[in-house]
N, C-alpha and C positions, 0 to 999 in steps of 0.2 A: 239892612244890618249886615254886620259883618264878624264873624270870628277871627279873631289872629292868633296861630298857633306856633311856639318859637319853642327852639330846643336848643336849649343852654347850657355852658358849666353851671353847676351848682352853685357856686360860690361868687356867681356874679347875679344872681336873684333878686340880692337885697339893693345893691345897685342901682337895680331897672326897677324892681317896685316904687324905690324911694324918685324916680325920676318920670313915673308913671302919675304917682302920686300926685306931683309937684306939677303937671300937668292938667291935672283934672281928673283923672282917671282911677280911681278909687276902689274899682274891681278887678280882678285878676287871682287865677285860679295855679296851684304850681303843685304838680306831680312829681313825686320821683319817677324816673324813666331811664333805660339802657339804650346803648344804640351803639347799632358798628362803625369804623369810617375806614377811610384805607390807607391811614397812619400803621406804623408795623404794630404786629401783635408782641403785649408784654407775654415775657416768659417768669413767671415764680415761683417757687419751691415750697411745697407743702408735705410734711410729713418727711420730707427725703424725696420729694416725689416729684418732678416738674410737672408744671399745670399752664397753658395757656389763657389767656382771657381775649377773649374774640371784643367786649362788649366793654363800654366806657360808660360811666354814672353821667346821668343828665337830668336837668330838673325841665318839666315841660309844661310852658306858660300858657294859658289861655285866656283872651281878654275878646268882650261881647262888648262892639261900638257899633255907632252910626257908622254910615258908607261914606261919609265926610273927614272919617278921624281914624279912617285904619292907615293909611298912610302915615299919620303923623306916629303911630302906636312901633307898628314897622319900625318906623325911621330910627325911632327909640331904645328899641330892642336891639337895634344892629349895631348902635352906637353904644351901646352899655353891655351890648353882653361879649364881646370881646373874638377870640377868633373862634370858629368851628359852629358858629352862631348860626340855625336854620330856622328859617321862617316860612308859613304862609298863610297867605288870608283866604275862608269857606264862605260863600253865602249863606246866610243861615236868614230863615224863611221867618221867623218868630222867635223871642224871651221871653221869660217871665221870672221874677216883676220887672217890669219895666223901668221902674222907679232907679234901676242898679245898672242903665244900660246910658251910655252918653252920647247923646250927637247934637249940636250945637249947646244951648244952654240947658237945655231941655230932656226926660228925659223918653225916650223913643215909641210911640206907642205902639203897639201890639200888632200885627195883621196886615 
């Protein structure tokens, strides 16, 4: 089994669920998440006061597949989620339930 971990605009989520979906793929977990990149920093005014923001909003995707369909899960995210799109896939040793975890028709069991 495999985790795929992608870090996304927010605003391209629904995007890639509904294409995840549409896929077979039924589970997927989405956090709000910050993250720096080495785009310039915005500068804005608060109070009178300039303020910089090091950190950008990102929602961050997690989907539990067979080692047959992180590939295809990948491929998905990259094509939907637009630019600044980071991905990667963990080995993950065990899920549970199983019943929520996809690799071929089936659903992956345990150990």
């Amino acid at each position: 089994m495999k985790m795929v971990v992608a870090y996304v605009d927010p605003s391209r989520f629904e995007a890639i669920r509904e294409a995840l979906l549409e896929l077979g793929f039924p589970s997927l977990s989405a956090l709000s998440a910050a993250g720096t990149s080495p785009e310039a920093t915005v500068t804005t005014t608060y109070r009178g006061a300039a303020t910089e923001q090091h950190s950008r909003p990102k929602a961050r995707l997690e989907c539990i597949v067979g080692d047959d369909h992180a590939s295809t899960v990948v491929d998905t995210v990259l094509d939907e989620g637009g630019d600044r799109t980071f991905v990667f896939v963990v080995a993950v040793e065990s899920a549970f339930p199983v019943d929520t975890i996809k690799a071929g028709d089936v659903a992956v069991p345990a150990g």
